[in-house]
N, CA, C and O of each residue as an XYZ file, in Angstrom:
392
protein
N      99.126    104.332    124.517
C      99.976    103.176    124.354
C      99.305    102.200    123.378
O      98.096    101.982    123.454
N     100.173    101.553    122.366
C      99.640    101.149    121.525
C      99.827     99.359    122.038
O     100.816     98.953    122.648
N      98.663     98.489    121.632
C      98.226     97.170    122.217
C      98.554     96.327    121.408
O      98.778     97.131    120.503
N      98.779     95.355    120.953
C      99.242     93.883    120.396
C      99.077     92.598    121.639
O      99.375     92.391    122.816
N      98.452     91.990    120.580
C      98.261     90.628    121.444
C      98.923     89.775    120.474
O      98.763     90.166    119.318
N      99.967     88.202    120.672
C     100.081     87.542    120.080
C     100.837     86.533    120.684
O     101.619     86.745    121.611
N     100.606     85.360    120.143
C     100.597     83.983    120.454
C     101.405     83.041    119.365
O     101.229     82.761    118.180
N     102.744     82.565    120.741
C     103.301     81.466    119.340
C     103.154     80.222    119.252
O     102.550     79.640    120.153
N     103.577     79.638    118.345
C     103.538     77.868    118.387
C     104.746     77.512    117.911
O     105.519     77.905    117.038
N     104.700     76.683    118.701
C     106.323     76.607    118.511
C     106.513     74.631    118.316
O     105.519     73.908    118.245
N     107.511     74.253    118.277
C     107.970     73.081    118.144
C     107.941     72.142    119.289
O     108.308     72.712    120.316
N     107.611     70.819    119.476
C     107.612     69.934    120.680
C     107.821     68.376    120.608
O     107.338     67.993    119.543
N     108.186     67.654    121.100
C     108.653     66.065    120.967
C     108.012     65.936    122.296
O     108.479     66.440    123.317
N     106.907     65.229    122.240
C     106.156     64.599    123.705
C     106.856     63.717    124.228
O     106.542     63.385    125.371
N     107.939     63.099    123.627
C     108.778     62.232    124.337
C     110.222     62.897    125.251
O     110.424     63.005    126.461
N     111.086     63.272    124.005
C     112.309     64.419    124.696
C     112.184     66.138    124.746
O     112.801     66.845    125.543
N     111.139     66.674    123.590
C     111.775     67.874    124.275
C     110.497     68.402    124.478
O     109.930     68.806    123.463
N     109.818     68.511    125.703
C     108.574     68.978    126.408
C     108.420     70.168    127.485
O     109.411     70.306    128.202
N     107.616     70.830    127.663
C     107.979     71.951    128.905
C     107.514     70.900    130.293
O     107.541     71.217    131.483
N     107.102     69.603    129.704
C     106.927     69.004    131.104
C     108.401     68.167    131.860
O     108.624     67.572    132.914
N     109.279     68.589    130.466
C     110.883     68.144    131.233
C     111.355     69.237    131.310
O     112.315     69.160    132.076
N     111.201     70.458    130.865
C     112.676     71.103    130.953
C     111.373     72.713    131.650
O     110.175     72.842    131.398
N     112.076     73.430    132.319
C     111.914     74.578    132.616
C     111.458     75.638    131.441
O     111.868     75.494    130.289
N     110.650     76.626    131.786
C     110.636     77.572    130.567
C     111.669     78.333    130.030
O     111.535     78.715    128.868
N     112.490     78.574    130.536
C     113.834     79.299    130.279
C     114.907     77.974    129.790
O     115.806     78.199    128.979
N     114.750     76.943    130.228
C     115.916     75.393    129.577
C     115.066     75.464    128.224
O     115.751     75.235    127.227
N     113.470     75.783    127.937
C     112.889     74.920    126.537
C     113.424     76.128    125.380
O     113.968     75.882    124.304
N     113.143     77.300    125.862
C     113.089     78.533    125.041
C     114.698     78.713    124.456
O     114.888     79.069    123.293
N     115.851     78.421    125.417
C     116.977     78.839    125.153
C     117.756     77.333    124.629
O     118.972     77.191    124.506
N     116.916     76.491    124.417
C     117.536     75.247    124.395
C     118.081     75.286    122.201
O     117.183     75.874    121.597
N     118.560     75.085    121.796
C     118.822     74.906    120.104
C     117.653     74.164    119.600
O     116.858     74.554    118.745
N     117.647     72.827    120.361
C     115.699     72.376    119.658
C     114.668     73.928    119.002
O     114.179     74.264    117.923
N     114.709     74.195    119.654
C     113.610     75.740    119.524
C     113.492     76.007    118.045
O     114.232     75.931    117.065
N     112.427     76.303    118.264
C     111.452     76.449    116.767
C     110.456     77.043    116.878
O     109.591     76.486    117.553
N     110.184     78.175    116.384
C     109.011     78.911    116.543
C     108.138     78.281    114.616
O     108.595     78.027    113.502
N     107.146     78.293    115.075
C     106.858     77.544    113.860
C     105.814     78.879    113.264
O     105.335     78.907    112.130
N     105.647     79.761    114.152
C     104.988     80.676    113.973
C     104.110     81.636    115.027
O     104.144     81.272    116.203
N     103.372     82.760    114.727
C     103.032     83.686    115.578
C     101.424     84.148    114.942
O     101.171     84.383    113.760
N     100.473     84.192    116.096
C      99.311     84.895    115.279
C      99.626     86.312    115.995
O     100.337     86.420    116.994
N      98.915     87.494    115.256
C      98.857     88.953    115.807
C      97.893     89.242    115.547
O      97.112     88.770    114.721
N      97.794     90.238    116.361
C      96.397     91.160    116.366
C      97.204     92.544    116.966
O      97.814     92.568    118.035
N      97.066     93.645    116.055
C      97.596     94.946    116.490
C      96.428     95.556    117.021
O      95.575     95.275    116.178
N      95.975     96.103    117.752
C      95.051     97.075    118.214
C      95.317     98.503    118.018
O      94.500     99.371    118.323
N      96.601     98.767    117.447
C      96.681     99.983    117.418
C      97.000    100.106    115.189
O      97.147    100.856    114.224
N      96.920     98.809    115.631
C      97.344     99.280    113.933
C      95.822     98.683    112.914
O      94.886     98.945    113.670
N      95.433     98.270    112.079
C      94.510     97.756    110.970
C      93.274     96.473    111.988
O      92.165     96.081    111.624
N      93.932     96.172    113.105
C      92.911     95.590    114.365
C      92.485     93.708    113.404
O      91.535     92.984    113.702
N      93.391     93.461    112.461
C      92.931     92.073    111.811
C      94.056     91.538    112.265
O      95.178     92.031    112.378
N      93.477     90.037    112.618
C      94.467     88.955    113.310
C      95.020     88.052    112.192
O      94.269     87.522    111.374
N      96.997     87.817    112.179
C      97.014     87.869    111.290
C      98.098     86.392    111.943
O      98.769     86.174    112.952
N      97.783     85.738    110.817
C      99.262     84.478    111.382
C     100.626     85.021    110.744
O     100.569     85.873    109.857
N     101.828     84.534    111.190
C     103.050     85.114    110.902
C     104.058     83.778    110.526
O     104.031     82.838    111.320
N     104.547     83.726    109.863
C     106.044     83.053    109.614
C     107.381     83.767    110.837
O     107.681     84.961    110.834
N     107.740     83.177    111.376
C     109.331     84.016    112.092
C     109.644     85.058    110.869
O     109.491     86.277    110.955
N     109.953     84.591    110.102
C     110.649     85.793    108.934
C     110.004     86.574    108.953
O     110.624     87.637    108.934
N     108.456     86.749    109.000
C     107.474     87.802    108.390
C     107.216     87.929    109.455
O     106.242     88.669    109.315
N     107.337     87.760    110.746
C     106.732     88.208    112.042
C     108.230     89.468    112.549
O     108.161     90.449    113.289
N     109.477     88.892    111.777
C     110.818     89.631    112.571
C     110.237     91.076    111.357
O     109.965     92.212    111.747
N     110.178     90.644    110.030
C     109.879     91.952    109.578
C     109.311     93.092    109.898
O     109.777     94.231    109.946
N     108.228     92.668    110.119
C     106.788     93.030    110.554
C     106.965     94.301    111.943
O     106.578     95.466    112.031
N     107.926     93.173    113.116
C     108.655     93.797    114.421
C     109.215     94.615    113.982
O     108.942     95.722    114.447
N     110.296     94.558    112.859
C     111.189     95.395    112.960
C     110.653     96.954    112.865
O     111.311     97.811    113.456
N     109.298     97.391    112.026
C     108.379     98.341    112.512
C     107.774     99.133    113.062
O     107.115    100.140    112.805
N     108.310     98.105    114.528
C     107.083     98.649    115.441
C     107.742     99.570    116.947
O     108.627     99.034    117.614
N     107.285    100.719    117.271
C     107.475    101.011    118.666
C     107.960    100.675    119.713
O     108.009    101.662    120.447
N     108.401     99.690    120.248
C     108.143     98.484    120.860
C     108.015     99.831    122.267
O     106.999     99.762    122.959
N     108.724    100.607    122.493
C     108.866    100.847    123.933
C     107.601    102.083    124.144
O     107.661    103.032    124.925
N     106.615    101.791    123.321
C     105.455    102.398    123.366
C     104.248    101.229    123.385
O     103.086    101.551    123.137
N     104.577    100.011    123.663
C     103.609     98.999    123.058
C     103.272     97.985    124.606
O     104.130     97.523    125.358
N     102.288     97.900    124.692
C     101.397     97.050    125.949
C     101.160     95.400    124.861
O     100.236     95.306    124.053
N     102.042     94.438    125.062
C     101.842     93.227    124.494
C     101.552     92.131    125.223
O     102.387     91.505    125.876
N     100.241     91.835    125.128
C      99.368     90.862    125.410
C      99.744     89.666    125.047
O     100.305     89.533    123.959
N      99.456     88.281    126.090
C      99.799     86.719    125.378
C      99.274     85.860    126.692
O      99.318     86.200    127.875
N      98.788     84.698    126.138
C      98.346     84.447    127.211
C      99.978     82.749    127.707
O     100.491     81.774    127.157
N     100.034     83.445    128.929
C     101.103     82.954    129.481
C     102.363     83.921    129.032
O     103.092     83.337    128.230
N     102.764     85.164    129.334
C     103.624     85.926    128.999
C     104.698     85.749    129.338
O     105.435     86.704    129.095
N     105.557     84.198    130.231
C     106.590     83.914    130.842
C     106.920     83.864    129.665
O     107.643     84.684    129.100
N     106.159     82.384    128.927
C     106.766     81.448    127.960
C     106.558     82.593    126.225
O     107.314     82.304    125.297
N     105.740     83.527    126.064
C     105.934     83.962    124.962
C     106.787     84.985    124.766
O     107.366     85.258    123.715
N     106.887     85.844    126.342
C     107.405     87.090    126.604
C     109.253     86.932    126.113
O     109.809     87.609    125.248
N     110.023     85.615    127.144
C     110.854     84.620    127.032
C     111.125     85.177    125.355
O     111.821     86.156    125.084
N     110.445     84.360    124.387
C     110.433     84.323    122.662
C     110.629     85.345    122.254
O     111.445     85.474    121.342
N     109.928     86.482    122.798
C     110.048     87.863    122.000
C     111.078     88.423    122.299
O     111.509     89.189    121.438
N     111.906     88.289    123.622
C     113.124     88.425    124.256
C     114.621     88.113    123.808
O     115.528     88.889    123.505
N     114.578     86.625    123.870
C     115.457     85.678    123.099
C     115.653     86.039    121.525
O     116.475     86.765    120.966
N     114.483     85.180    120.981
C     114.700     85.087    119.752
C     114.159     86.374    118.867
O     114.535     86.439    117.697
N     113.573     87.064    119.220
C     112.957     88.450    118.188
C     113.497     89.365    118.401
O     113.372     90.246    117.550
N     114.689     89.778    120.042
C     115.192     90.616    120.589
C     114.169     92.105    120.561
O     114.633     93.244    120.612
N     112.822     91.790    120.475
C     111.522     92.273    121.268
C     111.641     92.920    122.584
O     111.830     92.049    123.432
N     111.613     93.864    122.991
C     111.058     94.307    124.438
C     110.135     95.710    124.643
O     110.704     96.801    124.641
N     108.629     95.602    124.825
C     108.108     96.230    124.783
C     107.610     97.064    126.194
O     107.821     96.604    127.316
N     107.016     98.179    125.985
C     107.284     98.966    127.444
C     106.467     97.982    128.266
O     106.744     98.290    129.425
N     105.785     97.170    128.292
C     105.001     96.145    129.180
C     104.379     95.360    128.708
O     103.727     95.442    127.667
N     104.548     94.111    129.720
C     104.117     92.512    128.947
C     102.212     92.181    130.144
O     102.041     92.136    131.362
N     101.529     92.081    129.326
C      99.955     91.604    129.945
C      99.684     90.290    129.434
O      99.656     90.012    128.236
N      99.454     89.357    130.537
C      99.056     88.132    130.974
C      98.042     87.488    130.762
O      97.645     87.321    131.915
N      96.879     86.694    129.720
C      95.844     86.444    130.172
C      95.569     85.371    131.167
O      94.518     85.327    131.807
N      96.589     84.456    131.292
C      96.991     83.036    131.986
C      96.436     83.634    133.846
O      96.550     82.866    134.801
């Protein structure tokens, strides 16, 4: 099974739109949403950690195995959620470092 770890950053307003107001599933599915970007690290592929644009991260996905792939993140609700939603991502299993 091939491994990927990766981590997004995404968009936030400390005043209105925070995960300390809204649920992880209200922030992720909300239109505010903004992925501002993604770092990767393939373990099964070239093993260099790489930052991503959405555009160049959907490319990149569109690539890959997914239902052969163990994808690592730390907090996998809130990134797992992203790869779900917005990348329409689902890999044969999501690992937690949180």
């Amino acid at each position: 099974m091939r491994i990927i770890i990766r981590d997004y950053e995404s968009f936030f307003d400390s005043k209105t739109y925070t995960l300390k107001k809204a649920t992880t599933e209200s922030y992720i599915r909300d239109p505010r949403f903004e992925a501002h970007g993604v770092a990767v690290k393939d373990l099964g592929g070239d093993g260099v950690t790489r930052w991503m644009r959405p555009d160049e991260y959907r490319a990149w996905a569109s690539s890959i195995p997914w239902n052969d792939v163990f994808l690592i993140g730390h907090h996998s609700q809130f990134d797992g959620l992203i790869d779900v939603h917005h990348f329409g991502i689902n890999p044969k299993a999501f690992g937690c470092t949180l």
